[in-house]
Every structure is written in C-alpha cells, then in structure tokens.
C-alpha positions, 0 to 999 in steps of 0.5 A: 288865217291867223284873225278871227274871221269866221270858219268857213264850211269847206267842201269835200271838192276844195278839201281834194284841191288843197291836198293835191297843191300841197302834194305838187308843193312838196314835189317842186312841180309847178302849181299853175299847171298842175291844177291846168291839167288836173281835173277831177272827175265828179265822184262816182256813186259806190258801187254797194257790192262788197269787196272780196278778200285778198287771194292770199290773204289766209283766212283765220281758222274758226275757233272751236269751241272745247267739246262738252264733256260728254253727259254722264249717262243716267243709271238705267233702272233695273229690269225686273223680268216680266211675270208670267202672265196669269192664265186669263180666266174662262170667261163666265157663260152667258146667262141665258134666259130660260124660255117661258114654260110651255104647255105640256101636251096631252098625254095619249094614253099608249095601248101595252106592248104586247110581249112577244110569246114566249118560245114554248120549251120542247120537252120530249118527256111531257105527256098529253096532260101532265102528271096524274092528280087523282089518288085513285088513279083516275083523271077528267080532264081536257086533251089538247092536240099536239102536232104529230107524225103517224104511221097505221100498222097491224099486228099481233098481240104477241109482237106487239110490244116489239112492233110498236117500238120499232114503229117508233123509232122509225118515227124519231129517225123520220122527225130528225130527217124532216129538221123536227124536234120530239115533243112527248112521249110516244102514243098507240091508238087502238084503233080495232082489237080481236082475239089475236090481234090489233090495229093501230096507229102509231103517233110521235108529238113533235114541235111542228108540222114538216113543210114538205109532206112529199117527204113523208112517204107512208109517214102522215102528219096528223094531231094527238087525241084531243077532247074529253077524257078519262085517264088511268094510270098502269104501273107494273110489267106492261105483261100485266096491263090486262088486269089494269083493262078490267079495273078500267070496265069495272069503274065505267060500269059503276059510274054508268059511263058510255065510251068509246071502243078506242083506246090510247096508250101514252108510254111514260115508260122505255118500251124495250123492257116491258118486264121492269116492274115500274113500267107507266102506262097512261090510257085514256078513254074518250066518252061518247 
C-alpha cells in the first residue's frame, strides 16, 4: 500500500468489513469465521420520523426575555368641562306667501237697525197735554187717549169735592190691586149738570190696560178725552172755580165757538184742600 498505485473508491459496504477485521484482530478471534458467520444485512431505508428525547433528559427552560419597562404613559391632556350649550335659537317662521288678493264682494246695503222703543217713563204727574203755553190761559191743542180706569157716579155740589176724592182713591187702590201703575193726574167728565148737582165719571190714567176685566167689578177700563180742545187754566180755591166757568162762556161767546155741554176737569192740585189759594185746575172744552 505504500507505491503509488492509484487510490481506489471503497465503498460504504467494504468500508463496514474492514472495521469489523480490525475489531476481531484486536479481540484474538479468528477472522475466517467471523467473516463466515457475519453477514451484513443490506441497509434498511431510514425511517424519516424523528427521534424522540430521552425521558430524562430535562429539558432547558426557555429563556425569557427581561420584561420591557413598561411605557411611560403620555400626560392626558386636560379636560375642559363641557360649556353649557347655548339654548338653540327658535327657528324663524316659515315665510308664508300671501295669497293673491280676491275680489271684495259686493257690498249689500243693510237696511237700519230699527232700535227698539224706548220704555215710555210713568209719571204720575203728567197732564193730558202738558203745561199750559198761553199767557192768557188759553190753550188749542190735541188730546191723546191714555189708558185708564173709570168709575160713573152721582152727587151733589156740595159733596162733590169729597166724593170726587174718595172716587179716586179707590181707583188708585184698584190700579195697585190690578199690577198697574198711575200715569197722570186724576179727571172728572161732567157728564150732566143741574141746580143741585151733577153726573160724572171718574177717570184715573194708568200705563195700561188690566188683562183680567172680571177683576174690575163696578171699575171699567176705558180712555182719557181725546180730540180737539180748549183748555183754561184755574188757579185759586177750588170754592172759587165758578168765576173761572163765567170767564170760560165769555171767551166762547166772543170767538163765536159752539162746544159741547160736557166738561173735564184735570186736578193738578191735591183734592183734599180745595181751600189752598194755589190750587190748579185744568178744563178742557171739546168743539162741537
């Protein structure tokens, strides 16, 4: 082996007899039958599953890496607390786009309002025609009828003056009796005169007529003089009316004036004192 002969490629399989010569050599066993006796198997393919570690083979704990130093948190930045919210502004109106002008209607002309009448003011005072205008004493004038309560009696001339004012109290007892009110001064028609005495009818005005006549009993519902008159004015005792009678024929006999016999006396005065020097008398005469 020591020339230079060429070097020969040995093969894994006499590579394997050559160690094992040299391991019987070193042992003192026989070569011959060693290698009568050995054969080696042809090599088995390799199994490619890995090995597993020994069971007591401990395995080296990882090694962990020093934890990081925790990051330095940032500085939070500093919270303003929240304004308070402004309050919302009312939100503007929509603008809304007039309509186009109509046509007026026509106008209708209303009629008035007719007001309603007035309620007439009871004045038992009030005479048949108001106060007298005529410095004379004479009036011509228009009489108007008035409601009223009667009564028809009889008597003397001198019970007259009494009768007459119990006559007419009765006839204010029998108004307030019937729900009426007084509406003048209280009237005597003389309606036939003699000597000794007279006829007449009492008459009361009053604001209405009653609405029950069976409630009247001798008491009739009538009306105050009315139509054209003449009236004269007496303003003394009712003892001295007669005087006044005569100055009454003397004017109708100077004018020429045709009447009739019947006379009505207004008493602006209080009847029970016939003596009281201003006591006023209104006669009226009706033309024919």
């Amino acid at each position: 082996m020591d020339g230079a002969a060429p070097v020969k490629h040995v093969t894994s399989r006499q590579l394997l007899v050559c160690l094992t010569i040299a391991i019987l050599v070193a042992a003192g066993l026989p070569i011959a039958a060693a290698l009568a006796q050995t054969t080696v198997p042809a090599p088995q393919p390799v199994e490619s599953a890995p090995l597993q570690p020994p069971a007591a083979a401990v395995q080296p704990a990882p090694v962990q890496a020093p934890p990081a130093a925790p990051a330095e948190p940032a500085p939070a930045p500093s919270v303003a607390p929240p304004a308070a919210a402004p309050s919302p502004a009312p939100a503007p109106a929509p603008v809304q786009t007039p309509p186009p002008p109509q046509p007026a209607p026509p106008v209708t002309a209303q009629p008035p309002a007719t007001a309603a009448p007035a309620t007439p003011t009871v004045d038992r005072n009030a005479t048949l025609a108001g106060k007298p205008g005529d410095t004379m004493g004479v009036d011509t004038l228009v009489l108007a009828p008035k409601p009223a309560l009667t009564i028809s009696g009889q008597t003397t001339w001198d019970r007259g003056i009494e009768t007459l004012a119990g006559i007419f109290q009765r006839l204010e007892n029998d108004a307030g009796r019937l729900g009426l009110k007084v509406a003048g001064r209280p009237l005597t028609y003389f309606a036939e005169t003699d000597d000794i005495g007279f006829r007449y009818e009492a008459i009361l005005p009053v604001d209405r007529l009653p609405d029950n006549a069976a409630q009247l009993g001798d008491v009739r519902a009538g009306s105050t003089p009315s139509g054209n008159a003449l009236r004269f004015t007496h303003k003394s005792p009712y003892d001295d009316i007669d005087s006044t009678y005569e100055g009454i024929t003397a004017y109708l006999d100077a004018k020429g004036l045709t009447v009739r016999d019947q006379f009505v006396e207004e008493y602006v005065g209080d009847l029970k004192d016939p003596g009281d020097a201003g006591f006023e008398v209104n006669i009226y005469v009706q033309p024919r």
